[in-house]
C-alpha positions in Angstrom: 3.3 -16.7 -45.4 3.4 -15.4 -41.5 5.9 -12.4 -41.5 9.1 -13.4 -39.2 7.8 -12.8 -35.9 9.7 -10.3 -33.2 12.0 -12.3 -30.8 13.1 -9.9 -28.4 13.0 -9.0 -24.5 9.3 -8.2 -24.8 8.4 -11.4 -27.5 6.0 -12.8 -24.3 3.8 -10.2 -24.1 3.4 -10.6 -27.8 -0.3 -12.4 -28.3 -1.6 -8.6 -26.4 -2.1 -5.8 -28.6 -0.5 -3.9 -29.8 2.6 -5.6 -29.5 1.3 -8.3 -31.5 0.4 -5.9 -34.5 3.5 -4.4 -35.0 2.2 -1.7 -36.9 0.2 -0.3 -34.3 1.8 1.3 -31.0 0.3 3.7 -28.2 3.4 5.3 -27.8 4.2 9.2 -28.4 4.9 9.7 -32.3 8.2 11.2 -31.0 9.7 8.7 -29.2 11.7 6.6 -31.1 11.1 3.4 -33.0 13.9 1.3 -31.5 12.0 2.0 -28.2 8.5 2.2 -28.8 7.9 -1.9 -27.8 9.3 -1.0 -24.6 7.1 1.6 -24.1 4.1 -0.8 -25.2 5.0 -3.4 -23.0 5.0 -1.1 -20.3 1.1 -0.3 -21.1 0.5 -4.2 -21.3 2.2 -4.6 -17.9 0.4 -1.5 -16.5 -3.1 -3.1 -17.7 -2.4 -6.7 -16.1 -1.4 -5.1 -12.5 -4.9 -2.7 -12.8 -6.7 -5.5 -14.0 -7.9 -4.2 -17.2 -5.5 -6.3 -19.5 -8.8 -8.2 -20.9 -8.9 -4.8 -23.2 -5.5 -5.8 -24.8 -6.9 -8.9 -26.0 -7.3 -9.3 -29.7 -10.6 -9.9 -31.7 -12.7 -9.2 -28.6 -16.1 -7.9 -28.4 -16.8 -4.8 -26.2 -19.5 -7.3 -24.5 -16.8 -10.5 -24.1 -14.6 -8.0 -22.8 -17.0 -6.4 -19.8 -17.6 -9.8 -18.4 -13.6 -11.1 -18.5 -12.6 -11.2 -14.6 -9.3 -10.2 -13.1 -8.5 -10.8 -9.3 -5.2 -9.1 -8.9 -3.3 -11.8 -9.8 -0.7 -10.1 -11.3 -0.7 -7.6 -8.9 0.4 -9.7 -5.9 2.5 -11.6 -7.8 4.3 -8.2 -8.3 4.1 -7.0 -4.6 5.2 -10.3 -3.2 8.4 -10.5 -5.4 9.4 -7.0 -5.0 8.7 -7.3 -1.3 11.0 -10.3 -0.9 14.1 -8.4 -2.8 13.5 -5.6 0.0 13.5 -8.1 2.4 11.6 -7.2 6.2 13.5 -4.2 6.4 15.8 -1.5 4.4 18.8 0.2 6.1 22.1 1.9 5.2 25.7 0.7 6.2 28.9 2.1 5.7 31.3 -0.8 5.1 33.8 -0.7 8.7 31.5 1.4 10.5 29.8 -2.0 12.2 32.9 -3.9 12.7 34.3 -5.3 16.0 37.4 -4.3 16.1 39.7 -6.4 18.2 41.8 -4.2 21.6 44.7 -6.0 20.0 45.8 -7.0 16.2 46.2 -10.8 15.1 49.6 -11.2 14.7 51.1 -14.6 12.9 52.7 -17.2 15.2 56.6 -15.5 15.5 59.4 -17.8 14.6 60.8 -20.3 16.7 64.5 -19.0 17.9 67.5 -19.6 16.7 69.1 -22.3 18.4 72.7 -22.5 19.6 75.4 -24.1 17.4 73.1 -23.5 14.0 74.7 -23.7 10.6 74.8 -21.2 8.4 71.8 -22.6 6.3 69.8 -23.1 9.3 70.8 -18.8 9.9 69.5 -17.8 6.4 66.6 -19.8 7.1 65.4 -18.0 10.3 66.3 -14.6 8.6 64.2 -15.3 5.9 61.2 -16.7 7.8 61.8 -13.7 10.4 61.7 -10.8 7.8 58.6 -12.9 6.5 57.4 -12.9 9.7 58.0 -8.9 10.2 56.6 -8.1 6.9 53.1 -9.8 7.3 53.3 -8.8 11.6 54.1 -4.8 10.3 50.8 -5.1 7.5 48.6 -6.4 10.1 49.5 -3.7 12.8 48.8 -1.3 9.8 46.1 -2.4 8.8 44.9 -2.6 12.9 45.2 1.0 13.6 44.2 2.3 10.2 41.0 0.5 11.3 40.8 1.7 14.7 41.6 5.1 13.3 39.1 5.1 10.1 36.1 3.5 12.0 35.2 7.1 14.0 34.7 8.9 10.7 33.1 5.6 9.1 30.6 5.5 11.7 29.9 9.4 11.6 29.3 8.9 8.2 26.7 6.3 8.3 24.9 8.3 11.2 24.8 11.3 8.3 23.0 9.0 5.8 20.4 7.1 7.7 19.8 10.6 8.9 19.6 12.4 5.2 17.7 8.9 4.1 14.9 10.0 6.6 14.8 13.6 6.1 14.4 12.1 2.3 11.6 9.5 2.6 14.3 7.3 0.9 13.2 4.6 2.2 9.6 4.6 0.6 11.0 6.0 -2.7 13.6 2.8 -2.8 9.9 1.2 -2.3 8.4 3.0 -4.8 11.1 2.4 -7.3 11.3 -1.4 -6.7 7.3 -1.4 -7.7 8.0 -0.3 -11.2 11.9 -2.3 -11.8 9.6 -5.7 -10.7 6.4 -5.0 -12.4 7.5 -2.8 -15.1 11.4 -4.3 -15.8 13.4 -0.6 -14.9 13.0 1.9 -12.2 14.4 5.6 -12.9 15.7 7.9 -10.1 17.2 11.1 -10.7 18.9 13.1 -7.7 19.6 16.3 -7.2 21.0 19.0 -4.8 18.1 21.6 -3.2 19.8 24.6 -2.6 16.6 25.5 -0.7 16.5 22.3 2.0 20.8 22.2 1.8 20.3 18.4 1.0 20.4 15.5 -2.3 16.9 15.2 -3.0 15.6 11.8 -4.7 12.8 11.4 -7.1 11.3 8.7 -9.2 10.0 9.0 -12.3 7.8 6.7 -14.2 10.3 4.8 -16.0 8.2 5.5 -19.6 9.7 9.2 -19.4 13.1 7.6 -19.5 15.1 7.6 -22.8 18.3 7.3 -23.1 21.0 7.6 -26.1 22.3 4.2 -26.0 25.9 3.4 -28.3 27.6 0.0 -29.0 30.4 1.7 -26.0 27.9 3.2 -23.7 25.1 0.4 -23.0 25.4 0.1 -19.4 25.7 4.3 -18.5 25.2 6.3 -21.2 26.8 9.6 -21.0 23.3 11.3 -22.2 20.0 10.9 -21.0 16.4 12.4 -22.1 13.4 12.7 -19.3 10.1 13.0 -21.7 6.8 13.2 -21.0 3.4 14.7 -22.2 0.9 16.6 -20.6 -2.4 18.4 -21.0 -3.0 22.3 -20.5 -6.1 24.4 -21.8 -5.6 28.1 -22.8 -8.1 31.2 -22.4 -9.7 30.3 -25.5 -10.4 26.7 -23.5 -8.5 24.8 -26.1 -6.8 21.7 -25.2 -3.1 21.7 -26.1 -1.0 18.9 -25.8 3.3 19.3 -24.6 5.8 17.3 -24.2 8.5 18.2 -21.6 12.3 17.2 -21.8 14.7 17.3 -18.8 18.3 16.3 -21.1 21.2 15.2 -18.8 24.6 15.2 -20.8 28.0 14.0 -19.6 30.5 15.9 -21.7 33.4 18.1 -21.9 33.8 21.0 -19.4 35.0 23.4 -22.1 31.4 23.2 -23.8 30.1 24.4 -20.9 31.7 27.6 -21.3 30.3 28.1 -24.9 28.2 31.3 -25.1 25.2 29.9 -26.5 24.1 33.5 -28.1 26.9 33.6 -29.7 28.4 29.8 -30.3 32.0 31.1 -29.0 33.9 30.5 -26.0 33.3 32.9 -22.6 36.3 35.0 -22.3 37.5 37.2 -19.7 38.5 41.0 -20.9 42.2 40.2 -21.6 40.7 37.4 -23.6 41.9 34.3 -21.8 39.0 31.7 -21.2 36.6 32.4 -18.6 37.4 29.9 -15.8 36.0 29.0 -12.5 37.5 28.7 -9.3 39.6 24.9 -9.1 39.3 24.7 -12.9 42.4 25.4 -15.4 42.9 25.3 -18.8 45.5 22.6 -20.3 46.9 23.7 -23.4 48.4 20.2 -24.4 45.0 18.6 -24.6 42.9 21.9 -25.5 40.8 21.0 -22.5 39.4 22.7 -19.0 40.5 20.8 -15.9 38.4 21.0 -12.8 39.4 19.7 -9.1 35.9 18.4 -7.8 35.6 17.5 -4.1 36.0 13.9 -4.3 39.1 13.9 -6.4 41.5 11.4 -5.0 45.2 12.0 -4.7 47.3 11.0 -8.4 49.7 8.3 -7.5 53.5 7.9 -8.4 55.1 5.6 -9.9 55.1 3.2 -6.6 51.9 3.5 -6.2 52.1 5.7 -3.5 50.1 9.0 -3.4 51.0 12.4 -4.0 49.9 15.8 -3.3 48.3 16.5 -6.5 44.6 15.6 -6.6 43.1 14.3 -9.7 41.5 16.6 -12.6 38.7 15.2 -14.1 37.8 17.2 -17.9 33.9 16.3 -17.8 30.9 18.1 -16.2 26.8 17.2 -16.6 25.4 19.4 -18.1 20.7 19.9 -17.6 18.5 21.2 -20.1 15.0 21.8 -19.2 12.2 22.9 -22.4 8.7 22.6 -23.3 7.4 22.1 -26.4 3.9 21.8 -28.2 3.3 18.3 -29.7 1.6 19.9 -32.6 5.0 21.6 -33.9 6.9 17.7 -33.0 5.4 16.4 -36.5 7.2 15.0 -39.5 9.0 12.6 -37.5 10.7 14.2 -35.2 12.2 12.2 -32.2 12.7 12.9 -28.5 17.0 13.8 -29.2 16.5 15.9 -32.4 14.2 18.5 -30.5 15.5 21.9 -31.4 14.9 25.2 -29.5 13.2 27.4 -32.1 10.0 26.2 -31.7 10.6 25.4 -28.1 7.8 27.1 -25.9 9.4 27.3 -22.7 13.3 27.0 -21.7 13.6 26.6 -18.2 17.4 25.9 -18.5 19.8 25.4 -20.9 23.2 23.4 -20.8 23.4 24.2 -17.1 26.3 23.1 -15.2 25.5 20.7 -12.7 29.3 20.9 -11.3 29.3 16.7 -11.2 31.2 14.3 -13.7 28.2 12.0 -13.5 25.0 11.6 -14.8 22.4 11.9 -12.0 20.1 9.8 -12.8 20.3 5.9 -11.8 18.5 3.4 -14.0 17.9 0.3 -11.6 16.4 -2.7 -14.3 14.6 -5.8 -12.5 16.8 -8.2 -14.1 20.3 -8.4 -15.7 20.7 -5.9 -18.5 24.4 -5.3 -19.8 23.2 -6.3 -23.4 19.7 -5.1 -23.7 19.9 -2.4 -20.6 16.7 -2.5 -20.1 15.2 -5.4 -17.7 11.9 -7.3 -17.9 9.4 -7.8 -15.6 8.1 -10.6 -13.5 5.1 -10.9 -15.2 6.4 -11.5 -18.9 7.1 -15.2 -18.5 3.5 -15.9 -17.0 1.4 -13.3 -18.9 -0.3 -15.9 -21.0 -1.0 -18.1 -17.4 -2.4 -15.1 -16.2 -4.8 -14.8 -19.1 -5.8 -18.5 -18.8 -6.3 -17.8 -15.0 -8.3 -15.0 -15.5 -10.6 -16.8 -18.2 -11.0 -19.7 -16.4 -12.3 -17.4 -13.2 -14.4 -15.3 -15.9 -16.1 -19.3 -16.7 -16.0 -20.0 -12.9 -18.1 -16.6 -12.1 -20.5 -18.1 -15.1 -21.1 -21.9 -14.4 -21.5 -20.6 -10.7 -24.4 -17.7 -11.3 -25.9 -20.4 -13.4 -25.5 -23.1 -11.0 -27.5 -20.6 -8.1 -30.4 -19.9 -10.4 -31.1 -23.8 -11.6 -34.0 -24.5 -14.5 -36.8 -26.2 -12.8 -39.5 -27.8 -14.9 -43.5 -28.5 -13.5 -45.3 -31.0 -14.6 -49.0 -31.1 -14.1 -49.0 -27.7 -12.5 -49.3 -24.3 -13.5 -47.0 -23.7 -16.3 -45.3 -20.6 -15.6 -45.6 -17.6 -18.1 -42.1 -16.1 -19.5 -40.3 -13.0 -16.9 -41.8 -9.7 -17.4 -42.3 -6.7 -15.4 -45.2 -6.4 -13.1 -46.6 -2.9 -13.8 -47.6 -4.6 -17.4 -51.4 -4.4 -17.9 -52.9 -7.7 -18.6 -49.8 -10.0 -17.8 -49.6 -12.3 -15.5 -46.4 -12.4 -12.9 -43.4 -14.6 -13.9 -43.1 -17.5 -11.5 -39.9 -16.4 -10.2 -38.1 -19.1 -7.2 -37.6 -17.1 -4.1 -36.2 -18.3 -0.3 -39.2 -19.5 1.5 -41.9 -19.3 -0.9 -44.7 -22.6 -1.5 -45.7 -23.6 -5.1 -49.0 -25.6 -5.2 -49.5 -27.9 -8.3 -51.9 -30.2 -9.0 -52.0 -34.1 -7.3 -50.3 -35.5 -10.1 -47.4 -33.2 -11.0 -44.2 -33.3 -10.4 -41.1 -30.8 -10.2 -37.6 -31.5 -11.8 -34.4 -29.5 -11.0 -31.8 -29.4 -13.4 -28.3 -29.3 -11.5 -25.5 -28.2 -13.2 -23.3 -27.5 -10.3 -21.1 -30.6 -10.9 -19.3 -28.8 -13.7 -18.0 -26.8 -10.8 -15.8 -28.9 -9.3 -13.7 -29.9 -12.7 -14.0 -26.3 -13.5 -12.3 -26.0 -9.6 -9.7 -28.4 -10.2 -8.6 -26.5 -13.9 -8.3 -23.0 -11.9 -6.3 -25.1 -9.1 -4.0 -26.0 -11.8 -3.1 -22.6 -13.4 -3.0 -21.2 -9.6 0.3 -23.9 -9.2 1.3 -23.7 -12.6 1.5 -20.0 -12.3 3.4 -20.2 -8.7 5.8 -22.8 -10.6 6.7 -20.7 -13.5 6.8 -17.7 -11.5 9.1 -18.8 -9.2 6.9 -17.7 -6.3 5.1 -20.5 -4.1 1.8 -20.4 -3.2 2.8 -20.4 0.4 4.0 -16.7 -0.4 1.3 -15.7 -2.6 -0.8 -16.9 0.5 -2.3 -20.0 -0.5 -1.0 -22.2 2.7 -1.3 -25.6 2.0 -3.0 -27.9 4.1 -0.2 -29.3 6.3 2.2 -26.8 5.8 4.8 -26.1 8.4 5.1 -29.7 9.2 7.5 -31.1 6.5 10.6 -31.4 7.2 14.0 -28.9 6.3 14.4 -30.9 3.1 11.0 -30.2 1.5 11.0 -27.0 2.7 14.3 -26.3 0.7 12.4 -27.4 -2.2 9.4 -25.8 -2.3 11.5 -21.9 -1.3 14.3 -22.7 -3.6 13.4 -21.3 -6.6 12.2 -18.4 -4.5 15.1 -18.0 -2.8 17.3 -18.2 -6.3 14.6 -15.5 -7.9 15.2 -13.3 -5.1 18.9 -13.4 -5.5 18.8 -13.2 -9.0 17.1 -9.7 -8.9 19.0 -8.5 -6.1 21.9 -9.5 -7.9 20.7 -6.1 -9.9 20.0 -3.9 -7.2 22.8 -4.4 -5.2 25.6 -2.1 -7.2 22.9 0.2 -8.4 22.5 1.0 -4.7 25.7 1.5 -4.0 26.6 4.2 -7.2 23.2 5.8 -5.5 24.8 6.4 -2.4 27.9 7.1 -3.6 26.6 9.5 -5.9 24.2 11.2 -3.1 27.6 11.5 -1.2 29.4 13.2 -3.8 26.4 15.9 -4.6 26.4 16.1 -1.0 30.0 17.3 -1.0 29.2 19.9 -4.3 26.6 21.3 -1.9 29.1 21.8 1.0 27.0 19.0 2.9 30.0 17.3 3.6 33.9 18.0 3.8 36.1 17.3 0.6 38.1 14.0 0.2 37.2 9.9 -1.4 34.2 9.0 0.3 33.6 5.4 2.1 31.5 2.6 0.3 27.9 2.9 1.8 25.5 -0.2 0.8 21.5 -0.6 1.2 21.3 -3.2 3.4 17.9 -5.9 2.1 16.1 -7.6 5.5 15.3 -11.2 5.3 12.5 -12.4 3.3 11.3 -15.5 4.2 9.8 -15.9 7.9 12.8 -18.0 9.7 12.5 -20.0 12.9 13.8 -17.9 15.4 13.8 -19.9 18.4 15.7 -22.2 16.0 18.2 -19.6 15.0 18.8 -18.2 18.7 19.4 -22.7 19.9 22.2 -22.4 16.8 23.6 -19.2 17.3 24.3 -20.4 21.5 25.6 -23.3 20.5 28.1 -21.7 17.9 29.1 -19.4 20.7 29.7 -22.1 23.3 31.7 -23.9 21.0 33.6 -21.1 19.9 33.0 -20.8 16.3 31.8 -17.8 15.8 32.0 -14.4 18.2 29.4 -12.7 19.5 29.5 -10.1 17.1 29.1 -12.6 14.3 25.6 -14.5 16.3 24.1 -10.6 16.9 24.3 -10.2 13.5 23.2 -13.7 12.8 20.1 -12.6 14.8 19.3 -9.5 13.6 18.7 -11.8 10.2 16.5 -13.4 11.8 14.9 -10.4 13.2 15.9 -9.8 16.8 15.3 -6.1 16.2 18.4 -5.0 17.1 19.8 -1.8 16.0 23.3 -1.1 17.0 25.1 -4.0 16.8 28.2 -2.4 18.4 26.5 -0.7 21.4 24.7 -4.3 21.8 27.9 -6.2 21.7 29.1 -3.7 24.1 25.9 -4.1 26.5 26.2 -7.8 26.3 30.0 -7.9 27.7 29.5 -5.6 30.3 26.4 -7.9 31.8 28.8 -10.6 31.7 29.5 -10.8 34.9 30.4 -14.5 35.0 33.2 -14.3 32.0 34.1 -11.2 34.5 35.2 -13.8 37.2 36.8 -16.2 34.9 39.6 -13.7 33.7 39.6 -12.5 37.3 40.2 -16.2 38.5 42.7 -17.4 35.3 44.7 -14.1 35.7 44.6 -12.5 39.1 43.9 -9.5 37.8 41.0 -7.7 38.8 41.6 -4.7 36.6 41.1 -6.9 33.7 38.0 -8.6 35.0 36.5 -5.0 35.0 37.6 -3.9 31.5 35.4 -6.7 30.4 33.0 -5.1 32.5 33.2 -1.8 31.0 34.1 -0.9 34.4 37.0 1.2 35.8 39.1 0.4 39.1 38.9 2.9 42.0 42.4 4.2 42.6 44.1 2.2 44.9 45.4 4.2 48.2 49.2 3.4 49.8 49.0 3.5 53.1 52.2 4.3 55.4 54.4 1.2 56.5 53.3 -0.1 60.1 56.1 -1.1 62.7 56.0 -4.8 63.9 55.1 -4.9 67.6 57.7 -5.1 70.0 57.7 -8.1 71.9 59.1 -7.9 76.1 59.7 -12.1 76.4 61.2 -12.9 80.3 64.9 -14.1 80.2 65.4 -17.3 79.8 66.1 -19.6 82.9 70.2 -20.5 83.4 71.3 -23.5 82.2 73.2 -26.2 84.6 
């Protein structure tokens, strides 16, 4: 009887060793067993996308093996999902610092007045509808110049991370990154402040080094997180010795942090009291050390309002950095029970990394709050891909043998069997060559066997797994760059069809990037303020903006857009941005908006002609008025007129 078979995350990568033998796994003997299929699936995953996965096949000859072709199949499929979540291009917003902001608030429609001779009903009425009114009129003329008056620091603060995001190659590590969460199922960064560049640093680690300590209450951020890997290094005696470095971040208490390790006690000062740092203090009540950090938020009252006091947080992250030899690992030993007797190296211990956060960001390709972990693109097609890769491997073969064909002479010379020419005493192989002339005899006769129509059904079979894998994938050939004959004449409707599921994979894994990218920026804000990068206080939301990702119709988009505008749906602010979708490349949408109204000359002469103000006509201009000169009153003309005639 077949033992129960594995149904997990990782079950479709299960006909590839050696996650089909469960018995058998190429990870590390210290990592642990709970996450050793991950591990092998990454290797599986890893072997598709460097086409070399026909070594993971089972019950395979070494010869069987050398002749399997792979195209790089998986590979694009990879590169052409992971480049549609990124979309044409990558930038970095700050939520308000884009936003037109209209010269005057939207205020609701004010009640009608009273009118004379109204009861008393009609009296609480209007007071009631006016206080209304005044209530919602005074929160939108709050919320008007808190937006006028927030939007200068907004925008300096997105000007400070798409600088920092350059200075940091972020955008290629985001790149980077997105290559392992869609091919592998999880990306790992890990940030940091350089004291020596005075800015966050970003780095992505191969998301096989990344273990963390999952509980039933911490699946989705665990408070403690191993970075483990091996390595090779040979000593004088040139003996190769394996080691396995760990990198241990751990969210925890503050007060552990000021443990003496020599001595397991707490750090006191002379008089004895608890060695402190500066904006930290010790509650007695709770038995815990308090520390102000620089994006503490003031503590509200009881009406919600906020106070004075800032907000103590009681945890810190603490790093651990040590090296040990795999040869003293044995017995079991997994990557969280390390101990530092045996430890060959201990670069840094418990150190305070003055942040109540784990710095480093898991980002999984898919959903994870169950699992945490997220699976790759390739899981749900691997077997396709095998098939696909077979049936090119019996393409390659029925074509080679198709080129050289089996020709048969009759009543000729028979030809002898191959051999090499340099043989004494043989004669040459009658081998077919471009342009040569066989005689035989008047009678004979030549026959050529043709196998090449195997080709086409052979053809028509790889056609088949090319659009079954494009189906199942969720990514159409058009994409993978197989263009259809015809294609780009159907209409809107079948285009809708065939890009749907594309468009619905696309959201689906950006679905998972999205808040992932904004902790990363919120957390490179806050390291930035423990650095003295930036000043104290909460810190705005800052997003990674994704481009578009499918090619769009622009001269379609620009006829919509005008016609929106004309009819006064939208604002201009709302079509620029409706462009820069498309991919007007436009970057500033403010200072664009801004260019476009002062060219306006003709909306210019419109207010000037509806209002009879000039001054307004050059405010939509951008313009200012020359300062109009009074000049001194003039005297009518005195007028000498002749007497007039007498009268009778």
């Amino acid at each position: 009887m077949a033992a129960n078979p594995i149904i997990d995350q990782y079950s479709p990568l299960s006909h590839k060793m050696p996650l089909r033998d469960t018995d058998t796994t190429l990870a590390p003997t210290w990592v642990p067993a709970d996450q050793q299929r991950r591990l092998d699936a990454y290797k599986v995953l890893a072997a598709y996308r460097g086409n070399v996965a026909r070594n993971l096949i089972p019950d395979t000859t070494e010869a069987t093996r050398r002749d399997h072709r792979e195209y790089g199949d998986a590979e694009l499929l990879v590169q052409r999902a992971s480049g549609g979540v990124l979309g044409d291009q990558i930038t970095f917003v700050v939520d308000g610092a884009d936003d037109d902001l209209p010269d005057m608030p939207d205020l609701p429609p004010e009640p009608d007045p009273l009118p004379e001779g109204a009861n008393e009903l009609d009296k609480r009425i209007h007071a009631a509808r006016t206080a209304r009114w005044l209530e919602q009129a005074t929160k939108v003329v709050d919320d008007w110049e808190a937006a006028w008056a927030a939007q200068p620091a907004l925008q300096a603060r997105q000007e400070w991370i798409r600088a920092w995001a350059e200075d940091e190659f972020v955008v290629g590590k985001i790149v980077e990154n997105d290559d392992d969460a869609t091919g592998l199922g999880d990306g790992v960064f890990v940030l940091s402040w350089s004291p020596e560049d005075q800015r966050v640093t970003v780095d992505v680690y191969d998301p096989g080094f990344y273990f963390p300590v999952l509980t039933e209450a911490e699946r989705g951020f665990p408070s403690k997180v191993h970075l483990a890997w091996e390595f090779e290094r040979t000593d004088p005696d040139g003996k190769v010795i394996r080691y396995v470095r760990r990198l241990t971040f751990h969210l925890t208490e503050i007060l552990f942090s000021k443990i003496d390790i020599a001595t397991g006690d707490f750090r006191r000062n002379e008089d004895g009291t608890l060695l402190l740092d500066e904006g930290e203090r010790y509650d007695p009540e709770t038995g815990r050390v308090l520390r102000i950090y620089p994006w503490a938020e003031p503590v509200l009252d009881d009406n919600g309002q906020p106070t004075t006091q800032l907000e103590e947080s009681p945890l810190t992250c603490l790093y651990t950095d040590a090296t040990w030899k795999v040869a003293d690992l044995e017995g079991g030993v997994k990557v969280d029970d390390f101990t530092f007797e045996n430890a060959v190296a201990v670069a840094a211990r418990d150190l305070d990394l003055r942040c109540d956060f784990v710095t480093v960001l898991h980002v999984p390709n898919t959903p994870a709050t169950r699992e945490h972990f997220g699976t790759s693109v390739l899981d749900v097609v691997a077997q396709i891909l095998d098939d696909l890769a077979t049936s090119d491997t019996d393409v390659q073969a029925a074509s080679a043998l198709a080129a050289g064909p089996v020709i048969a002479l009759a009543g000729g010379v028979a030809p002898s069997s191959v051999h090499d020419d340099d043989e004494e005493g043989e004669e040459p192989a009658h081998v077919l060559r471009a342009g040569e002339v066989w005689g035989i005899d008047k009678d004979g006769s030549m026959s050529v066997l043709d196998l090449s129509a195997g080709l086409e059904t052979l053809a028509k079979i790889n056609a088949g797994l090319q659009d079954r894998l494009s189906v199942n994938s969720r990514v159409p050939a058009e994409v993978l760059g197989r263009v259809k004959q015809g294609s780009g004449n159907e209409s809107g409707f079948h285009r809708m069809l065939t890009f749907g599921p594309f468009t619905q994979l696309i959201e689906l894994l950006r679905l998972t990037r999205v808040p992932k990218y904004q902790l990363f920026l919120k957390m490179v804000q806050r390291l930035a303020q423990a650095g003295g990068a930036l000043p104290p206080g909460p810190n705005p939301i800052a997003r990674v903006a994704f481009g578009a990702y499918l090619p769009s119709d622009l001269a379609g988009v620009v006829d919509v857009v005008v016609s929106l505008i004309q009819a006064h749906v939208i604002s201009r602010h709302t079509g620029l941005q409706l462009l820069v979708e498309a991919g007007v490349p436009i970057d500033d949408v403010v200072a664009e908006l801004a260019r476009v109204e002062a060219e306006d000359t003709g909306a210019a002469v419109q207010i000037a002609d509806a209002t009879g103000s000039e001054v307004l006509a050059a405010e939509k201009l951008g313009l200012e008025l020359p300062a109009q000169t009074t000049s001194p009153p003039v005297a009518p003309p005195t007028l000498n007129l002749p007497a007039p005639p007498p009268v009778g």
